[in-house]
C-alpha positions as CSV (number, residue, x, y, z in Angstrom):
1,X,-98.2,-192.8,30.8
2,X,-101.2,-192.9,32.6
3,X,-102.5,-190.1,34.9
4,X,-104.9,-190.7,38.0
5,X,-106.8,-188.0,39.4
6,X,-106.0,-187.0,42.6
7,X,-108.0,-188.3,45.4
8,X,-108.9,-186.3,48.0
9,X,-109.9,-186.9,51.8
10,X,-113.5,-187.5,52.3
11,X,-114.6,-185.2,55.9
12,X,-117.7,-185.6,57.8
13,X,-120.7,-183.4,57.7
14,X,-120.0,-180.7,60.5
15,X,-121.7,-181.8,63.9
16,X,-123.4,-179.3,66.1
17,X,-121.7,-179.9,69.4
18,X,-123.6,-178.2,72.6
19,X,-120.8,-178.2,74.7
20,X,-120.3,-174.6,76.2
21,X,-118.5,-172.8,78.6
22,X,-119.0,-169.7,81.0
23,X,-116.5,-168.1,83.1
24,X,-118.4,-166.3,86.5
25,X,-121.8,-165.8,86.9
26,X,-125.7,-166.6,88.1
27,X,-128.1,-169.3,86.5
28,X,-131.7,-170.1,87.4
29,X,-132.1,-174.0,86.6
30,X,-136.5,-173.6,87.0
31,X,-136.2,-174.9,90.5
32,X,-132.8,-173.6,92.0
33,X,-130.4,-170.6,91.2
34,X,-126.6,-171.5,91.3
35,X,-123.6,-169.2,91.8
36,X,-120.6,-170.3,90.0
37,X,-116.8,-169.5,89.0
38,X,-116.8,-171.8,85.8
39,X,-119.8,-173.3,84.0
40,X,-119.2,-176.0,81.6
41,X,-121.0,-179.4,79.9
42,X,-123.9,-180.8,78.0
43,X,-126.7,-177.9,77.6
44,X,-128.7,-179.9,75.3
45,X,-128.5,-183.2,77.4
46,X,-128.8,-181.0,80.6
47,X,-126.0,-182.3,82.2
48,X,-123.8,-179.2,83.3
49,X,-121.1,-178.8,86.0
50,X,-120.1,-175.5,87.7
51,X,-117.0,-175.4,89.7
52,X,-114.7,-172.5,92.1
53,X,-116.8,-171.1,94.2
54,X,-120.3,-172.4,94.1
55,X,-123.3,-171.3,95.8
56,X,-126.6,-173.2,95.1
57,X,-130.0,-171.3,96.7
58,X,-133.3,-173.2,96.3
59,X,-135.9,-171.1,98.5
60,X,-134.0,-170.2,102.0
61,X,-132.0,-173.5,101.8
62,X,-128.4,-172.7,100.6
63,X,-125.5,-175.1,99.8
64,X,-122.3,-174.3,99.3
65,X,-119.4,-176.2,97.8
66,X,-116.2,-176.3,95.0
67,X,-117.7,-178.1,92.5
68,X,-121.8,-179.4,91.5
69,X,-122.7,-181.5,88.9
70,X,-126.5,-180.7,87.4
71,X,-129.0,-182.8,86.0
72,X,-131.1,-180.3,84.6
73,X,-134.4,-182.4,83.2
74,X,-134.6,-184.6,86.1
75,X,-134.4,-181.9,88.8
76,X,-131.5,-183.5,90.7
77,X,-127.7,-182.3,91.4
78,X,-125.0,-183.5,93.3
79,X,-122.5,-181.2,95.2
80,X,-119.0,-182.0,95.3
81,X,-117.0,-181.3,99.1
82,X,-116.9,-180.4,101.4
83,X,-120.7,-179.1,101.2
84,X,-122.0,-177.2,103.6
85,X,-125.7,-177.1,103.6
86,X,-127.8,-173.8,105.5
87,X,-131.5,-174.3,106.3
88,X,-133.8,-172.0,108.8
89,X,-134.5,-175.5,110.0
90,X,-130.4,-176.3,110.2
91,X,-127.6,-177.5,108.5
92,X,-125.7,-180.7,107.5
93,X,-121.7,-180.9,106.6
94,X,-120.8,-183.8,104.2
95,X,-118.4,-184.7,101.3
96,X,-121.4,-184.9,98.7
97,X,-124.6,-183.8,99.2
98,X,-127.5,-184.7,96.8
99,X,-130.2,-181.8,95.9
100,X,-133.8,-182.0,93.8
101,X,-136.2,-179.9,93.0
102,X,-139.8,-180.0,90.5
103,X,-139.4,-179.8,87.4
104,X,-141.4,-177.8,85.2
105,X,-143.6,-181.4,84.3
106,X,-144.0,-182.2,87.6
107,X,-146.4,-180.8,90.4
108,X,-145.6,-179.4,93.4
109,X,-145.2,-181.5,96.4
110,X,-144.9,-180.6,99.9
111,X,-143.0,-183.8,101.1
112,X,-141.1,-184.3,98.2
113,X,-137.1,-184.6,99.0
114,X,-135.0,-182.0,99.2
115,X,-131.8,-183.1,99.8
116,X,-130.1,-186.5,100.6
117,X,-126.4,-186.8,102.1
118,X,-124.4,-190.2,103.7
119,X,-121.6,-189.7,106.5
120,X,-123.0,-186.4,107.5
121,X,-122.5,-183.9,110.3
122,X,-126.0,-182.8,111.4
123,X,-127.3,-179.9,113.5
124,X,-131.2,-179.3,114.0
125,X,-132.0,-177.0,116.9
126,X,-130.2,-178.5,120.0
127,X,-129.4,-181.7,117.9
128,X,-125.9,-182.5,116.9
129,X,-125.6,-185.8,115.6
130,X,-122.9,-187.4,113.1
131,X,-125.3,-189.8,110.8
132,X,-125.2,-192.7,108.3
133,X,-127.3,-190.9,106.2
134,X,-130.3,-187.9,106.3
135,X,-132.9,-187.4,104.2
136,X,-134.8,-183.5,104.0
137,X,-138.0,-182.7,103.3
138,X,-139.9,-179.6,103.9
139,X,-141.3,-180.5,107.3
140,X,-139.5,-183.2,108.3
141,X,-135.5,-184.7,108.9
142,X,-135.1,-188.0,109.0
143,X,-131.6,-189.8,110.1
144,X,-130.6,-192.9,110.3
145,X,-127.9,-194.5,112.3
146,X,-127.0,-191.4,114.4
147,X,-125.1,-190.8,117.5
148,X,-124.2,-187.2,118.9
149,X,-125.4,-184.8,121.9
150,X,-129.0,-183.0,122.3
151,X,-126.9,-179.9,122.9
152,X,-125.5,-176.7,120.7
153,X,-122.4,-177.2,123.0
154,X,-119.2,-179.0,121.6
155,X,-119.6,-181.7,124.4
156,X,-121.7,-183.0,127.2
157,X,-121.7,-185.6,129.3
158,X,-124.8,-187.2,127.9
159,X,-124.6,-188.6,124.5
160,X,-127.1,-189.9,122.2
161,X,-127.2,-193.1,119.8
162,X,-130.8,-194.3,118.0
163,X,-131.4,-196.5,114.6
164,X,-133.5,-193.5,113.4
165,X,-134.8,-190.1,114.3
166,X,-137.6,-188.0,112.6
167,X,-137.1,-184.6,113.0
168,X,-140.1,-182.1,112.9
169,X,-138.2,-178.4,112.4
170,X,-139.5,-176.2,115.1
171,X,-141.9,-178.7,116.8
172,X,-140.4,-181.7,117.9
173,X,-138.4,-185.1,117.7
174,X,-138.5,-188.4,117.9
175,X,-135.7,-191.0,118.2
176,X,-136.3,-195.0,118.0
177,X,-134.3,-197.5,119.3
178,X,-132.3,-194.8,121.4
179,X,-129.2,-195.0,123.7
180,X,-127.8,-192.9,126.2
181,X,-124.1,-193.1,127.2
182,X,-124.3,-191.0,131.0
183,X,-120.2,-190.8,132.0
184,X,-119.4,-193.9,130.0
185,X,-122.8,-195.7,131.6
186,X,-124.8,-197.1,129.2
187,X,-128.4,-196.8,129.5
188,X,-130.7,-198.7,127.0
189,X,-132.2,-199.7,124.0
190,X,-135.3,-197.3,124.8
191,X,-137.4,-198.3,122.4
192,X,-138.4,-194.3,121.4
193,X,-138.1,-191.2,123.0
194,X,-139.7,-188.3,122.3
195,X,-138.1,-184.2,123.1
196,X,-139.8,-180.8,122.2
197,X,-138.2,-178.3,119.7
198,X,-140.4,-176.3,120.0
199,X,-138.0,-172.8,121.5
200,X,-141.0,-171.4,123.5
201,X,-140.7,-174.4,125.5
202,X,-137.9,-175.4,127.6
203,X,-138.7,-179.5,126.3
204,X,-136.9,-182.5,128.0
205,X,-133.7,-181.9,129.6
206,X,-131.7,-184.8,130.5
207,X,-130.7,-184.6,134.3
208,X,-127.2,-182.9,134.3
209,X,-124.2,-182.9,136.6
210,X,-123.6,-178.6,136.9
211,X,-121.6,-176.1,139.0
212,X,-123.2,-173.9,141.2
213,X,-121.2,-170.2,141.6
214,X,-120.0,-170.9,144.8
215,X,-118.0,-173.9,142.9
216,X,-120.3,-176.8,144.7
217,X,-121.0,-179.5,142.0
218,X,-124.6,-181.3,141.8
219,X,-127.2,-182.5,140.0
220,X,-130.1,-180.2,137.9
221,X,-132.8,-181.4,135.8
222,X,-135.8,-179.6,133.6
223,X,-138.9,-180.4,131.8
224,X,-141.6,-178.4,130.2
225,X,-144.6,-180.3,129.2
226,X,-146.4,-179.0,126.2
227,X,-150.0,-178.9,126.7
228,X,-151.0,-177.0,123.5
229,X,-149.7,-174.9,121.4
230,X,-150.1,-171.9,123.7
231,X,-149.8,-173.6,127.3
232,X,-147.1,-175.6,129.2
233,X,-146.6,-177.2,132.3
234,X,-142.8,-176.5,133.5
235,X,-140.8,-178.1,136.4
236,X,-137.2,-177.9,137.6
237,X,-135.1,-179.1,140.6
238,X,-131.2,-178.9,141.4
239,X,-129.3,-180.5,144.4
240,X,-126.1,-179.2,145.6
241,X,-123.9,-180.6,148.7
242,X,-125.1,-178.9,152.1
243,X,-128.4,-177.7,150.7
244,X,-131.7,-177.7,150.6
245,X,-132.7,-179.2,146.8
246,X,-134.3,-176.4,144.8
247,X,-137.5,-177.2,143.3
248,X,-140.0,-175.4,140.9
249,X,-143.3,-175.8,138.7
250,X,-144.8,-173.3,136.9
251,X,-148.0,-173.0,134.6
252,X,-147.5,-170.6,131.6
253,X,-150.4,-169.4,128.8
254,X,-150.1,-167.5,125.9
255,X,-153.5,-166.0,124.2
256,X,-150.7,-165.0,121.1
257,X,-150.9,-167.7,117.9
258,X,-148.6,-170.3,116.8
259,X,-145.9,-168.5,114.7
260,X,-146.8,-164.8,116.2
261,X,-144.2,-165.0,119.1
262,X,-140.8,-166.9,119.3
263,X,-140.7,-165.7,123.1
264,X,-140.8,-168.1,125.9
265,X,-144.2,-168.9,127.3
266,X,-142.6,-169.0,130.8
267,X,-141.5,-165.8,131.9
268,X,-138.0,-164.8,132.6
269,X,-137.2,-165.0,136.3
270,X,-136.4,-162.0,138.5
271,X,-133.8,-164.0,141.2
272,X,-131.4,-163.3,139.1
273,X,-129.5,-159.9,138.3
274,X,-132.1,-157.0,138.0
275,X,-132.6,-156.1,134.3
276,X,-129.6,-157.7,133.2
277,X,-131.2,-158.8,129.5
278,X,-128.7,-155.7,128.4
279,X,-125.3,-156.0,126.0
280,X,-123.5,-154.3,128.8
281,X,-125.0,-156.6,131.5
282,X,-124.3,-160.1,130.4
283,X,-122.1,-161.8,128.5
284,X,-125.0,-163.9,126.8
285,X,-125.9,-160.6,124.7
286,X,-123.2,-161.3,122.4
287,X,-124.0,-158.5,120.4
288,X,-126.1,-154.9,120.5
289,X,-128.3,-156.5,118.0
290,X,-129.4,-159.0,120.1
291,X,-130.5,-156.7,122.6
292,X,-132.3,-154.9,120.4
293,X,-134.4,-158.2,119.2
294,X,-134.7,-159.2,122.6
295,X,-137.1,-156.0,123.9
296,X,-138.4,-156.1,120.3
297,X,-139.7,-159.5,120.3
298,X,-143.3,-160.0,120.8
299,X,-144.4,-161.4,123.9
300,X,-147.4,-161.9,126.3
301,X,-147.5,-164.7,128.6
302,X,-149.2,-165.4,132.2
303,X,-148.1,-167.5,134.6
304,X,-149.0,-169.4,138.5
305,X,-145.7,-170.9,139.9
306,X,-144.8,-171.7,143.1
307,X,-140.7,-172.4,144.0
308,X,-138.7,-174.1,146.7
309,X,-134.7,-172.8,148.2
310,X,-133.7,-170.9,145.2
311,X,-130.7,-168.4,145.1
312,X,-131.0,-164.5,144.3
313,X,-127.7,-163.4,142.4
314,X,-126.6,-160.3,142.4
315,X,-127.7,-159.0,145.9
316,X,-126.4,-157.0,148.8
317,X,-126.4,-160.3,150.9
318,X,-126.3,-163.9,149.5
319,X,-129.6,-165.5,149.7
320,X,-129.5,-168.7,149.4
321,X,-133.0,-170.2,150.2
322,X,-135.9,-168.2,148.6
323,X,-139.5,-169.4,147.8
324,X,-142.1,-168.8,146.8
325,X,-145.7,-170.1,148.2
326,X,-147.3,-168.6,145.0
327,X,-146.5,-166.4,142.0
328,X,-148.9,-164.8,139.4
329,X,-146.8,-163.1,136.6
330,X,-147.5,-161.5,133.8
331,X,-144.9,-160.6,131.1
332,X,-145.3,-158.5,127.9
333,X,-143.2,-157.1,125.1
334,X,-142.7,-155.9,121.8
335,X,-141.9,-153.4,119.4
336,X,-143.3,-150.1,117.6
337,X,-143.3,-149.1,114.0
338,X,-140.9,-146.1,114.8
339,X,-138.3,-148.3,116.4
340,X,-139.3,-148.6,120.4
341,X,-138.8,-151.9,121.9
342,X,-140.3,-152.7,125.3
343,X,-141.0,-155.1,127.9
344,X,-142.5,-155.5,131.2
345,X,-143.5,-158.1,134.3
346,X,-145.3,-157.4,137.2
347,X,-145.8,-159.7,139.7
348,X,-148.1,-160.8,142.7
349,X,-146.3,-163.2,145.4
350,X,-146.0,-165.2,148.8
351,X,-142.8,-164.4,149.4
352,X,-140.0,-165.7,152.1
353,X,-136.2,-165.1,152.1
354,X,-135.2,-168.2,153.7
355,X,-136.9,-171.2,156.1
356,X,-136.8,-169.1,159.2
357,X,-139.2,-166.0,157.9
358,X,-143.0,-166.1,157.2
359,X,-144.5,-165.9,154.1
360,X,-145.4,-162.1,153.1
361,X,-147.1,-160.6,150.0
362,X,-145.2,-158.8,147.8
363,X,-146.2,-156.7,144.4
364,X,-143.0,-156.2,142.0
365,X,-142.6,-154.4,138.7
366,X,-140.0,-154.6,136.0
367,X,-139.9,-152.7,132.8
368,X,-137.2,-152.0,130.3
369,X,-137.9,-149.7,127.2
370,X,-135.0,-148.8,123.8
371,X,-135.2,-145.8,121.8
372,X,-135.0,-146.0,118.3
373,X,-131.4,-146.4,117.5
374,X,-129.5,-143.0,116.1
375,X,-126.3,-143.5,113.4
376,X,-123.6,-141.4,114.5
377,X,-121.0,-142.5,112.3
378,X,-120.6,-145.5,110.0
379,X,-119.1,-147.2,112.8
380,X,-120.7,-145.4,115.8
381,X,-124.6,-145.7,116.9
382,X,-126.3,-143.8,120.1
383,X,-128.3,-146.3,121.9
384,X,-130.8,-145.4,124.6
385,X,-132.2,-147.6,127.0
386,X,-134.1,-147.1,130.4
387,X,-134.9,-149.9,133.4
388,X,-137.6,-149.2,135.7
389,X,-137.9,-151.8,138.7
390,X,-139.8,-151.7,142.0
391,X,-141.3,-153.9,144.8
392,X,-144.1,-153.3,147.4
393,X,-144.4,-155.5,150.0
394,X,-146.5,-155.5,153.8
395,X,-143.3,-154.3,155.4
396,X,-141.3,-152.6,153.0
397,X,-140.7,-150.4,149.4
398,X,-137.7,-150.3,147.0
399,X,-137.0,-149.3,143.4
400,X,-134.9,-147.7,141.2
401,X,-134.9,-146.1,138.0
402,X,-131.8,-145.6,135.4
């Protein structure tokens, strides 16, 4: 009889497999930091997915999503939606959203891109536009194929369409190949059109169809003209059923720097309610907070205006048709180290209530000043504010105080 030997199964050499996974947590990929519920893939390829609840923060540009595949040696990843992207300069909703960053080979660039989306919802400043595609850089949006509103609101009766538009965040816009849709009119192609972003300027407003408070519809249109970077040429008009149009222009200059100030070179105007920047005053305050930023916010501006018919809210007695021969304001603000927040106008005018009065001159001071706010209670705070306002005119004096 003869005996084999028995043969036995030949196995592999072990393989070192790099596949890994990590359940919650923070990793820093050298250009952005991600957020994740699961980590899992490739560490030695560099090709990694984290999924759940993912938050992906490269400077002050935050995306979030469910799920974002990395490329870790080429600086690129792609998040999985819906994405929500959050920049200082805006945001942009999309089902995928593609991100890059240097890597540690390559040198920084200012204009390199920073993110790339297709079919994307799109808000820059007063832009809203639903775009083919959109392309971020540092200083500059560009999207193509976009049509949407040059308005924060939800709707307007002015829409926008262009072939491409280059945003500058902060400064300004420009749209080529543009069409306006006014009530269902069409108006265009305009071959480009340019609008401010500037938010110490006004910029272009297209001419709107508005309500006045006494319920009369009409027309009102605005335009600041940028001059420099500290000066702007402003002018308004409205026209309402029954009265005389209302017209205004108004030269502003501010001494303060680019990037000092995010206040209005034009100064607020005093026809409307007196010292009614408050929380408790308007409904526009939507928060104590934003009172408190509002006083606090650096400011110093000087104006020469001159207005035609406008209304004064918030008076004993309507007045409908004020103007103004000539106005010299000036306006500052700001805040102190120990929490104070302040701001004040005076103004010189030629003054008239309505087309049947002469001009007189007026003097007129406003000034509002916060204390430094106390903590009470984890939910309670004791908030101190004071109003000052007073006129002085050839024929009269009023103020008040509270």
């Amino acid at each position: 009889m003869l005996f084999l030997p028995p043969i036995l199964p030949v196995l592999p050499a072990a393989v070192s497999v790099a596949v890994q996974q990590d359940q919650g947590g923070v990793k820093d990929f050298g250009g952005v930091t991600i957020a994740y519920t699961e980590l899992s893939g490739d560490f030695e390829s560099g090709v990694i997915e984290a999924t759940g609840t993912v938050v992906i923060t490269k400077g002050e540009t935050v995306v979030t999503c469910p799920k974002v595949t990395i490329w870790q040696d080429e600086g690129r990843a792609l998040a999985s939606g819906p994405v929500l992207l959050t920049d200082p300069a805006g945001s942009v909703e999309a089902a995928e959203i593609e991100i890059f960053w240097a890597t540690a080979a390559e040198e920084p660039d200012p204009n390199r891109l920073k993110a790339r989306a297709e079919d994307a919802h799109v808000r820059i400043g007063p832009v809203q536009v639903f775009a083919a595609s959109v392309e971020i850089r540092k200083d500059l949006w560009t999207i193509l194929n976009g049509h949407g509103l040059l308005t924060r609101k939800d709707s307007s009766p002015v829409r926008i369409s262009a072939d491409s538009l280059d945003i500058v965040p902060g400064e300004s816009g420009t749209a080529k190949r543009i069409f306006f849709t006014v009530f269902g009119t069409h108006i265009g192609p305009i071959p480009q059109y340019t609008f401010l972003l500037d938010e110490r300027f006004v910029g272009l407003m297209l001419p709107v169809l508005t309500m006045s408070s006494d319920s009369q519809i009409g027309f009102s249109w605005g335009h600041a003209l940028k001059l420099s970077d500290r000066s702007a040429l402003g002018t308004d008009w409205a026209a309402f059923p029954g009265q005389f149009p209302t017209f205004g222009m108004t030269y502003s200059y501010s001494p303060l720097e680019k990037g000092v100030s995010r206040a209005r070179l034009r100064p607020e105007t005093d026809m409307g309610e007196r010292a009614a920047n408050g929380w408790f005053n308007t409904i526009r305050m939507k928060t104590p907070e934003d009172e408190e930023i509002r006083l606090r916010r650096k400011r110093l501006s000087y104006s020469l205006s001159t207005s035609w018919n406008t209304r004064a809210y918030a008076r004993p007695i309507d007045i409908r048709s004020v103007s103004k021969l000539a106005e010299a304001t000036l306006e500052i603000g700001g805040g102190t180290e120990d929490g104070y927040g302040y701001m004040l106008q005076t103004r010189l005018q030629r003054i008239r209530p309505d087309s049947s009065t002469a001009f007189l001159n007026r003097a007129e001071l406003v000034a509002s000043t916060q204390a430094p706010i106390v903590k009470l209670t984890d939910d309670l705070d004791l908030r101190l504010r004071s109003d000052v306002f007073g006129t002085v005119s050839e024929k009269s004096e009023f103020g008040w105080v509270r």
